[in-house]
C-alpha positions in Angstrom: 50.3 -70.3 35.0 46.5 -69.1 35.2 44.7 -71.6 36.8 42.3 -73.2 35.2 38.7 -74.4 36.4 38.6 -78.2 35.7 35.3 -80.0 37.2 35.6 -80.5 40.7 36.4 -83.6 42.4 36.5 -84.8 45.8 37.9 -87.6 47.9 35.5 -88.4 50.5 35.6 -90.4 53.7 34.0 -93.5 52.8 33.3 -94.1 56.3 30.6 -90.9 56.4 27.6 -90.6 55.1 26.8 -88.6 52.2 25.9 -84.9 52.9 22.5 -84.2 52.2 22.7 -82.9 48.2 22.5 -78.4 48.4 19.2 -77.5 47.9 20.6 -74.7 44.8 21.5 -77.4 42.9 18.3 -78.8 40.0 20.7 -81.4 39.3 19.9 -85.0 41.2 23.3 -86.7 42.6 22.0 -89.2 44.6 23.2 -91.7 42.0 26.9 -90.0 41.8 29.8 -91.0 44.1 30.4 -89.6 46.7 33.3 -87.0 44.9 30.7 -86.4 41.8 28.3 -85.7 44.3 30.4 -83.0 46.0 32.4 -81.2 43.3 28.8 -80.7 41.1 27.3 -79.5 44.7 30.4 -77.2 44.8 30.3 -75.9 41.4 26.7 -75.5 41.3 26.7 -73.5 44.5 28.9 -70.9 43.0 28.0 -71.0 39.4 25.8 -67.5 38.3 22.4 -68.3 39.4 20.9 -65.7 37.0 19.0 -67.6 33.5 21.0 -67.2 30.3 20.2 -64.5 28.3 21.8 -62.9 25.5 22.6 -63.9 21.9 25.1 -66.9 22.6 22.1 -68.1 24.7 19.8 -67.9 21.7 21.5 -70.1 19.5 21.1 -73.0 21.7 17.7 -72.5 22.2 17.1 -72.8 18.4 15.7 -68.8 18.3 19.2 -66.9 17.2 18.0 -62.9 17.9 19.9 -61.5 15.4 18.9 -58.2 17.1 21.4 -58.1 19.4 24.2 -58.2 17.0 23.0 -55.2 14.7 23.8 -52.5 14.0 27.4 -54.1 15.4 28.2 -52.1 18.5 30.9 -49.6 18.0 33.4 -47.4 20.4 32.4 -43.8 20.8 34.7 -41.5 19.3 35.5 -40.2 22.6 36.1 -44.2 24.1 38.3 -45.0 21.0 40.4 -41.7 20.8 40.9 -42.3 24.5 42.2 -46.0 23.3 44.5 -44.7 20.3 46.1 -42.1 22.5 47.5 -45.2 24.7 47.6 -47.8 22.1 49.9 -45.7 20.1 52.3 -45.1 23.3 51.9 -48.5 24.2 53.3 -49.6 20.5 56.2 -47.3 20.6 57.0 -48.5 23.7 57.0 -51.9 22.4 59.1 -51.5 19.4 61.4 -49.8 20.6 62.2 -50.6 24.5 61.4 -54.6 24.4 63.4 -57.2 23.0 60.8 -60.0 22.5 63.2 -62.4 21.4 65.7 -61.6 24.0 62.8 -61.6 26.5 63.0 -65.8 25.2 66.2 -66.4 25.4 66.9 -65.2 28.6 64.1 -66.2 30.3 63.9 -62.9 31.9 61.9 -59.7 31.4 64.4 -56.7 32.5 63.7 -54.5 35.7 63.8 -51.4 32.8 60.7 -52.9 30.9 58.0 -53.5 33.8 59.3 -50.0 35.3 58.6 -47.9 31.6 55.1 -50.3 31.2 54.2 -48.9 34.9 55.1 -45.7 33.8 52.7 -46.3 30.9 50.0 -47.0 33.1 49.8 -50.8 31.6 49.4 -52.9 34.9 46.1 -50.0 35.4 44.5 -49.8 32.2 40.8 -50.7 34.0 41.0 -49.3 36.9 39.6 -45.9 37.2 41.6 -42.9 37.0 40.8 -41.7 40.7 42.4 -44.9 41.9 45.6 -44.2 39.7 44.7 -46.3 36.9 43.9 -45.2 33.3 39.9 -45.8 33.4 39.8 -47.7 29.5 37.1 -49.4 28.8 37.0 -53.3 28.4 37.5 -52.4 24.6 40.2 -50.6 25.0 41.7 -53.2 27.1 40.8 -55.8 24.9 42.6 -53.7 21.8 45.5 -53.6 23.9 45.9 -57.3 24.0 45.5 -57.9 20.9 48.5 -55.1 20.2 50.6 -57.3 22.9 49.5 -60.7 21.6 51.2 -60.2 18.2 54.5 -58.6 20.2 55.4 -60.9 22.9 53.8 -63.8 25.2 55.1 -63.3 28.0 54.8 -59.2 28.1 51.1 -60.8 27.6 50.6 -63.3 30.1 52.8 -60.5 33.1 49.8 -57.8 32.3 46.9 -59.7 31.4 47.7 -62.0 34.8 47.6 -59.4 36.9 44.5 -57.5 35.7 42.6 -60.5 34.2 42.7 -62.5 37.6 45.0 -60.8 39.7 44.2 -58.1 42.5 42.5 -55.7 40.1 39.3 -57.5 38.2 38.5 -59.5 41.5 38.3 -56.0 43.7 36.7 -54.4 40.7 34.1 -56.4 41.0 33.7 -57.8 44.1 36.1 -55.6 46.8 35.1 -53.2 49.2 35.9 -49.3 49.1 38.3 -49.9 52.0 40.1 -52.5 49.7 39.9 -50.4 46.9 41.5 -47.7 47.8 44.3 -49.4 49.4 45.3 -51.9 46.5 44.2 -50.7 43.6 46.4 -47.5 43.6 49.6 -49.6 44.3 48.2 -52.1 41.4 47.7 -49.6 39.1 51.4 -48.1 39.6 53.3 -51.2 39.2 52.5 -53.7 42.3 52.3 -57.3 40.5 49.5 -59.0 41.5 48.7 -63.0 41.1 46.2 -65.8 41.4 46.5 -68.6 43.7 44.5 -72.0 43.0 45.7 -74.4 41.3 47.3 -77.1 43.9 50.3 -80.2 43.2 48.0 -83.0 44.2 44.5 -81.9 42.7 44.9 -79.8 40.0 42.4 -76.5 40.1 39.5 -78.9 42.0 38.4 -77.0 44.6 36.5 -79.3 46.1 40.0 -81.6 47.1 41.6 -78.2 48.2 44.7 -78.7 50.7 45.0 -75.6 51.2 42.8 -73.8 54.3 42.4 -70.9 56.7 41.0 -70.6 60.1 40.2 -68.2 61.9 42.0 -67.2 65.2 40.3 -67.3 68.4 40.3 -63.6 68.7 37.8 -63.5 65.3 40.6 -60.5 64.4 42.4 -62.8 61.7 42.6 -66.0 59.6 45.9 -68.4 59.6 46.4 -69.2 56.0 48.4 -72.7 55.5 48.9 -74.8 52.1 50.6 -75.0 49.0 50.1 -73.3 45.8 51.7 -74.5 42.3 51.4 -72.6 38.9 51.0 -69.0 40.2 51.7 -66.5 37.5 53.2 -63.5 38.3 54.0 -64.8 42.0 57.7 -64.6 41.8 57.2 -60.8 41.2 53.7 -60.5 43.0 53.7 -58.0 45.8 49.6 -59.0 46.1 47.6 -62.4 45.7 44.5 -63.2 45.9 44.8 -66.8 47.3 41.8 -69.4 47.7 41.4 -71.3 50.5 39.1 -73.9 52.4 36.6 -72.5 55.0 34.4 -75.2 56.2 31.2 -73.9 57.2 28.7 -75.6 59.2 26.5 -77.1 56.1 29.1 -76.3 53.7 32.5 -78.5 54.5 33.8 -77.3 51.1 33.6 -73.5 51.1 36.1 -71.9 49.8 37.1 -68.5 50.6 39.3 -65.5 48.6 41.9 -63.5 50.5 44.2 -61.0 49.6 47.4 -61.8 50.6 50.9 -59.5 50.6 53.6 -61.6 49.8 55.9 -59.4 52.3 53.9 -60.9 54.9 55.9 -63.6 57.3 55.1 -67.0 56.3 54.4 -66.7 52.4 57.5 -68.5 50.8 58.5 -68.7 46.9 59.2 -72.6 46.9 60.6 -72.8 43.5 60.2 -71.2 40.0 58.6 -73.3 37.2 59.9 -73.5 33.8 58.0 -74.3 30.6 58.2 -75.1 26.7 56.8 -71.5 26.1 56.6 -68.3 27.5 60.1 -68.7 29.4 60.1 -65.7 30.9 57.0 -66.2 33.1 57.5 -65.8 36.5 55.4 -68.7 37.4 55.9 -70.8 40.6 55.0 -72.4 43.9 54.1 -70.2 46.8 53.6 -71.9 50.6 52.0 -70.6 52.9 52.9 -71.0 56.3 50.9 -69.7 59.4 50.1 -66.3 57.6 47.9 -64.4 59.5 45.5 -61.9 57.0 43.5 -59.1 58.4 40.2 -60.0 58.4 39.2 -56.9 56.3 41.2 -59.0 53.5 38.2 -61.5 52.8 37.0 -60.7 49.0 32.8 -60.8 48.8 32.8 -62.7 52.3 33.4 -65.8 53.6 32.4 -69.1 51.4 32.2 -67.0 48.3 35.5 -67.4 46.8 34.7 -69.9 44.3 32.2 -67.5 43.1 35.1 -64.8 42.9 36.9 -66.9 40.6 34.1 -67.8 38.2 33.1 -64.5 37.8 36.5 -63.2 37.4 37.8 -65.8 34.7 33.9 -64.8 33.4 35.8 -61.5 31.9 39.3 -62.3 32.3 38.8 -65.3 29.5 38.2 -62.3 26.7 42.0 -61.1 27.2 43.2 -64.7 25.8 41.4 -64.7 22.6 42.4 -60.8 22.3 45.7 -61.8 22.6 45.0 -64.5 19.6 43.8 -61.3 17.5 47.1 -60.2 17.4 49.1 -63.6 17.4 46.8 -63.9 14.2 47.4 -61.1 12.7 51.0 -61.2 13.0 51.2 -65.3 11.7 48.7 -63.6 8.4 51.5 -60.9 8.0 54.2 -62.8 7.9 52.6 -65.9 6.2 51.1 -63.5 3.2 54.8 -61.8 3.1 56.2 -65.4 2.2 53.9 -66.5 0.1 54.3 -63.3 -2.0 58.0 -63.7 -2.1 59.2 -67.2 -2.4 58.9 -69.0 -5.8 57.9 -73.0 -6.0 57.7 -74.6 -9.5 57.1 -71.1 -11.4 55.2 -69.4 -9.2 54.7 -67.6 -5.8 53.4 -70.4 -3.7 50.7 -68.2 -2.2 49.2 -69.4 -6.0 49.4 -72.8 -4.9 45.7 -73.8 -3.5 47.2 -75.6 -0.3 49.2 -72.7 0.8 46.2 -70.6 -0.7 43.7 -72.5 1.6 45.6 -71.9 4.6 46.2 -68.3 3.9 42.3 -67.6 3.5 42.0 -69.5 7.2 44.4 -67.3 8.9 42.9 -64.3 7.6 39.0 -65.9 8.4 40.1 -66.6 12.0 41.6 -63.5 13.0 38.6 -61.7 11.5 36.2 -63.7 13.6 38.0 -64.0 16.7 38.2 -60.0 16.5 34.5 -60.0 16.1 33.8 -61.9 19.1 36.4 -60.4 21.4 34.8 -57.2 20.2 31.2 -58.2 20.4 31.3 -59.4 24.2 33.7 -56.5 25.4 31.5 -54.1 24.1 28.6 -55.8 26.5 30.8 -55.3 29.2 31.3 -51.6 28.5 27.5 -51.1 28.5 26.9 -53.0 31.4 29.6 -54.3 33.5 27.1 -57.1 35.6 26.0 -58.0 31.8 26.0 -61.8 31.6 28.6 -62.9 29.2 29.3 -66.5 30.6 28.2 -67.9 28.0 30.0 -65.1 25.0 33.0 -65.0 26.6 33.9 -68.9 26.9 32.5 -69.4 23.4 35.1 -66.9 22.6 37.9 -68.3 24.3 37.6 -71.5 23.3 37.0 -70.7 19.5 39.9 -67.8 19.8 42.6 -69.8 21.4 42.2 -73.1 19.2 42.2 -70.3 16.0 45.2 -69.1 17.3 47.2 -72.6 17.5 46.3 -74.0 14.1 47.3 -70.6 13.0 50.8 -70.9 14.5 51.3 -74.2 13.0 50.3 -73.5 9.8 52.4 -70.1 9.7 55.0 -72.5 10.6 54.1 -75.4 8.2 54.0 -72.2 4.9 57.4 -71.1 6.0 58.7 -75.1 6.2 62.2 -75.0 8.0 62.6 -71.2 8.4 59.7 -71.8 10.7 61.2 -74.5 12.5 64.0 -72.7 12.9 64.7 -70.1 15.8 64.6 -66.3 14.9 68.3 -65.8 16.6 70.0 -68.6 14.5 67.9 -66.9 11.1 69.4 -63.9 11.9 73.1 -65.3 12.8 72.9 -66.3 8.9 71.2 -63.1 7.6 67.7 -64.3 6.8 64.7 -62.4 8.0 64.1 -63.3 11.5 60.7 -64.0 11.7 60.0 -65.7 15.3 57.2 -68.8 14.3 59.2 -71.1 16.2 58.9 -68.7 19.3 55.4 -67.6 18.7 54.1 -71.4 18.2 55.6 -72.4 21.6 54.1 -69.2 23.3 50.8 -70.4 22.0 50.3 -73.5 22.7 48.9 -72.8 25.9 46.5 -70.5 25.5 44.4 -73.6 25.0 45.1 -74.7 28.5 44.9 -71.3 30.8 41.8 -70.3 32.4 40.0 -73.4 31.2 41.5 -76.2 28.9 39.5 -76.7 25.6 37.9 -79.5 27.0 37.0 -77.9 30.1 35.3 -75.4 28.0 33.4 -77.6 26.0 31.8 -79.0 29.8 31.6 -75.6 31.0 29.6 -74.2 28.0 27.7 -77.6 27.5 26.6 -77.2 31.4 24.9 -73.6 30.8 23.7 -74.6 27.4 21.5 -77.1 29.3 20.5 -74.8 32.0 17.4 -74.0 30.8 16.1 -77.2 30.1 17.4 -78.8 33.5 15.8 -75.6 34.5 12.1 -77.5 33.0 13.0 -80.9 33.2 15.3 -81.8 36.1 12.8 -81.7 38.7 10.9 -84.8 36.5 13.9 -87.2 37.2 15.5 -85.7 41.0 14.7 -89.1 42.9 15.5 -86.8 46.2 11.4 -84.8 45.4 8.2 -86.4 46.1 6.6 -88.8 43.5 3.9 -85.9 43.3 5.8 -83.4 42.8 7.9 -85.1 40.5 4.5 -85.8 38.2 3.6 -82.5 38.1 7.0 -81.3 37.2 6.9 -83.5 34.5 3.6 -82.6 33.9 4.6 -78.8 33.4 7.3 -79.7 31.2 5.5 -81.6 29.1 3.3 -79.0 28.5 5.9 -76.5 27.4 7.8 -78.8 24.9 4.8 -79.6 23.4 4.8 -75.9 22.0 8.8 -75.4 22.5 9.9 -78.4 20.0 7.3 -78.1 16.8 8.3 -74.6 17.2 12.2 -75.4 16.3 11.0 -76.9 13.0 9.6 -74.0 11.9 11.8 -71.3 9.6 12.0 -68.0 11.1 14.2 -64.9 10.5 15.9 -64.1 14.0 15.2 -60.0 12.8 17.8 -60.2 9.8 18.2 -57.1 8.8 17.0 -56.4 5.2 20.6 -54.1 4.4 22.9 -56.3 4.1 24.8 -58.2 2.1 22.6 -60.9 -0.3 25.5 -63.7 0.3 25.9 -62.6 3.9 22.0 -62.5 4.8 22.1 -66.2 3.0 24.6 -66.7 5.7 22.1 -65.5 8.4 19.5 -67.5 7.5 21.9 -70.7 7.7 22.5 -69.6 11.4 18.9 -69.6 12.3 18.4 -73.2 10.2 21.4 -74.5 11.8 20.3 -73.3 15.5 17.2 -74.9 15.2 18.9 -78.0 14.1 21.5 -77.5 17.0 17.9 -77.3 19.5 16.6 -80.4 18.3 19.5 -82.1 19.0 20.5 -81.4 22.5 16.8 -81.9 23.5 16.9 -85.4 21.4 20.4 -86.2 23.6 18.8 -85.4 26.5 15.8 -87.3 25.8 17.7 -90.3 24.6 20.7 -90.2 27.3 18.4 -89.0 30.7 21.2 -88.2 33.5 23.8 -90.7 31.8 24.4 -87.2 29.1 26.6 -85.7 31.5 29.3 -88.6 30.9 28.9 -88.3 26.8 31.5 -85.2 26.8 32.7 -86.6 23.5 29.2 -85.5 21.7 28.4 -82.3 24.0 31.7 -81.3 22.7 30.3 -81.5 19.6 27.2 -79.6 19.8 29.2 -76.7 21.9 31.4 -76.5 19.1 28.7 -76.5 16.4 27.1 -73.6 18.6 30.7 -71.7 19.0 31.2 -71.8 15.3 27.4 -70.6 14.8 28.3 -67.8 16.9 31.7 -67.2 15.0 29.5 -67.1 11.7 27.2 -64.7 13.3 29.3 -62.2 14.8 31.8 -61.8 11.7 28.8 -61.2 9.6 27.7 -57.9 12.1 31.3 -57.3 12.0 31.9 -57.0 8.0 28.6 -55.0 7.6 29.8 -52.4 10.0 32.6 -52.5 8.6 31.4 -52.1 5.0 35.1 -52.5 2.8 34.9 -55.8 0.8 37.7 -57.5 2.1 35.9 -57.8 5.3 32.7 -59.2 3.6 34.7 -61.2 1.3 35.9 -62.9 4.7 33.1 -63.0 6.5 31.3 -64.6 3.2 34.4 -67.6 3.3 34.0 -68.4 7.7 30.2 -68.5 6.3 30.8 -71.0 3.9 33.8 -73.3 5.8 31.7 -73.0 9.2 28.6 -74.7 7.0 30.9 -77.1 6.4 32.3 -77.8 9.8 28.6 -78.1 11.2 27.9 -80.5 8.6 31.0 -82.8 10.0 30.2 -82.0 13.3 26.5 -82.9 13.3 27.5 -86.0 11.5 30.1 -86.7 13.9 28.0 -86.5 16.6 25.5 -89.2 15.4 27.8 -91.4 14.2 31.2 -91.4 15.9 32.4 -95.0 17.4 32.3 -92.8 20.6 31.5 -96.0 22.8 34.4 -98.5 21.0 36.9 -95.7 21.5 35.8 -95.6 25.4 36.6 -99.7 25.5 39.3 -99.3 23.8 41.0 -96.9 26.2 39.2 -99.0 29.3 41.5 -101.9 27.9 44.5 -100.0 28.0 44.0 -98.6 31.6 43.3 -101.7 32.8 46.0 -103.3 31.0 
């Protein structure tokens, strides 16, 4: 299973004095335990130090640049033809080599099906050609999930595991020539690769990590030893990249990346893990037992693995909600066949509002998810350092809850044909449309790489950067009374222009072109963002330090910006596009995402947020 980053926690000896707080961190813990105190220290160590920037940064600073998203970047003809010529190979291949619901049933994927994907160049499509891979662009890559999400989870989760977070994106971005060259060739051809984190006993927390690596006295290795649980990929892996603790004087918690060959003596395939969906993933627990890695096999150097793994899942997230396009699109096909074709009380029951309602969602979901997957893989294809922390998670979270609800309500239109298994529809000679399967493959594309609620925290903490950025340095008891005044002092003075400034209309650069409905639309963005401003800086102001624990309402304002962002980019999207049914769509995720604001900012003032928090206090203590 892709790991997941949750928060880090720590169990610290209560016997030892705190460490002193890291100096990178603006965010005071002297008041935390001693675990809060080390997992944010962790975490903020390795989080991208650079400020936000970008459009997704805008809209939570109450100044959406519309800018940015127009004229809607599009492939080159020479980037997209490059993309057809292996998109339409990689759909043949599909249709007619793979067995999707076989692929289920079994719980296998055959030997035949990985060899003709290798063959295809699939488990390469990033890296460059003169390391054996096909050298697409993130785009491309990107379209080729989506054609995979719609076909088969597991074919999904085999590829986008390996080049997502496996050997490939890491070295990409962070390996050296020598590494390189000698992985990236055998990667490209075939060699599965895997990620190593997660742990039985603590989850993805790095700062709890079991398992470690020391280095012998010769300086000429490490000795890897520990336990990993929920590897994807790892029964087939011939390469992981495995993290590991490597105290460091001032830093007991570092954590280091190494590449390790599973041929190696002392890596050992415990067991394999078995799940509700996606039953042929070759997910399991690796130990590791006295292996001794090269040196040359540290990725970005020591105490930087952490870092690695951010910055991987940074542009590995986009291949989740990619994958949604197409789970999307396929739910919207066979949903709109149904509802064409069956008859309730006199009419097709696609002309009854309910099923009606839900048809218009699917289709408004898969259009925006495709804008936003689009949207921030195009930013990696112009620069592939750009900062899309923010774009990315806004687009996985948004993408991968679209893509459940979808399955459901495919599943709820079709009643108990979707309830029922594709095999057992086609044993009685219905059509064997797989909801059932694809509803069980998709239910955890809310949990990899970063649960829902782990990306509410995640994008809630870099919302707030800038302002901790201003402010923190007012309330860090660890500075000087002095220069805690003038920090404040500082601040003060930029608020004082920063917040009468968010009640004032402005037009983010809408572009005058465009669709009257859909530049209404725009304007509701840039009314809706300054709202959305006002209202984290009123949290803050009203909650001080204590904000971090209301997750409940950051939630809420993460998801009022992600669905300010889903308005946005669908707009850019449709006027590119120019046919009316896209601007017919993106008029309708206009209007509903109005609507969910309007809950959401209500919610967030007035949810029993603090009697729901008793409540459940009762029953733990109970």
């Amino acid at each position: 299973m892709k790991a997941s980053l949750t928060p880090p926690t720590a169990t610290p000896d209560p016997e030892k004095k705190p460490a002193k707080p890291a100096e990178a961190s603006i965010i005071d813990t002297t008041k935390m335990s001693a675990g809060q105190r080390a997992a944010l220290e962790l975490a903020e160590s390795s989080r991208d130090s650079r400020e936000l920037s970008g459009f997704a940064a805008s809209i939570f600073d109450g100044t959406p640049d519309f800018s940015v998203l127009f004229p809607f970047p599009e492939q080159t003809q020479d980037d997209r033809a490059e993309g057809d010529a292996f998109l339409q190979k990689l759909g043949t291949f599909l249709r007619e080599r793979t067995d999707p619901d076989a692929i289920d049933r079994d719980g296998e994927i055959p030997d035949d099906v990985i060899q003709g994907l290798a063959t295809l160049g699939a488990f390469g499509i990033k890296i460059p050609k003169d390391l054996g891979g096909l050298g697409l662009s993130q785009t491309n890559y990107s379209r080729a999930a989506m054609l995979l999400g719609g076909h088969c989870g597991n074919l999904t989760a085999l590829l986008s595991a390996h080049q997502s977070i496996g050997i490939p994106q890491p070295l990409l971005a962070f390996g050296t020539d020598e590494q390189k060259k000698k992985y990236l060739p055998q990667c490209a051809a075939g060699g599965i690769s895997a990620f190593a984190l997660t742990e039985t006993e603590v989850g993805s927390d790095p700062a709890r990590m079991k398992t470690s690596a020391k280095l012998s006295e010769d300086g000429s290795h490490w000795i890897l030893d520990g336990e990993k649980l929920w590897c994807t990929n790892g029964l087939k892996a011939k390469h992981l990249i495995v993290m590991a603790r490597t105290p460091m004087p001032g830093k007991p918690n570092a954590i280091t990346a190494f590449i390790v060959e599973t041929a190696w003596p002392g890596v050992e395939i415990v067991t394999r893990c078995r799940f509700m969906g996606l039953r042929a993933l070759y997910n399991g627990v690796i130990r590791f037992t006295n292996v001794k890695i090269p040196r040359e096999n540290v990725v970005a150097g020591e105490g930087k693995g952490l870092k690695v793994a951010l910055t991987t899942l940074n542009t590995g997230r986009l291949t989740l909600p990619a994958a949604c396009v197409g789970l999307l699109r396929r739910c919207l096909d066979i949903a709109v066949s149904w509802s064409r074709d069956r008859e309730q009380w006199g009419q097709a029951i696609g002309k009854h509002e309910a099923i009606a309602g839900k048809l218009a969602d699917l289709a408004a979901d898969a259009f925006a998810t495709e804008a936003m997957v689009r949207y921030t893989s195009a930013l990696v294809d112009v620069d592939k350092h750009a900062d899309i922390r923010l774009e990315a998670a806004m687009a996985k979270l948004w993408g991968t809850e679209a893509g459940w609800h979808g399955a459901d309500s495919t599943m709820q239109i079709k009643g108990g044909r979707g309830y029922e298994t594709a095999d057992s529809l086609r044993n009685r000679g219905d059509k064997p449309d797989p909801i059932e399967r694809l509803l069980r493959d998709s239910r955890i594309n809310t949990i990899f790489e970063g649960s829902t609620e782990i990306m509410h925290l995640f994008i809630a903490r870099e919302a707030l950067d800038p302002h901790l950025r201003r402010g923190a340095a007012a309330l860090d008891t660890r500075k000087a009374a002095g220069e805690r005044l003038s920090a404040a002092a500082k601040a003060g003075v930029f608020y004082a222009k920063w917040y009468p400034a968010r009640w004032l209309p402005g037009s983010g650069h809408i572009p005058h072109a465009l669709d009257r409905p859909l530049k209404h639309g725009l304007h509701d963005v840039a009314k809706l963002s300054r709202k959305l401003a006002r209202t984290l800086f009123h949290s803050m102001a009203k909650n001080g330090p204590k904000l971090e624990r209301r997750q409940l309402l950051l939630g809420r304002l993460v998801d009022i910006g992600t669905e300010l962002f889903a308005m946005s980019a669908a707009i850019a999207y449709a006027h590119s596009l120019k046919d009316e049914a896209s601007i017919k769509t993106a008029r309708f995720i206009c209007h509903r995402g109005k609507r969910r604001i309007a809950t959401l900012f209500s919610d967030a003032a007035k949810s029993p947020d603090a009697e729901a928090y008793r409540l459940a206090k009762s029953l733990l203590e109970s």
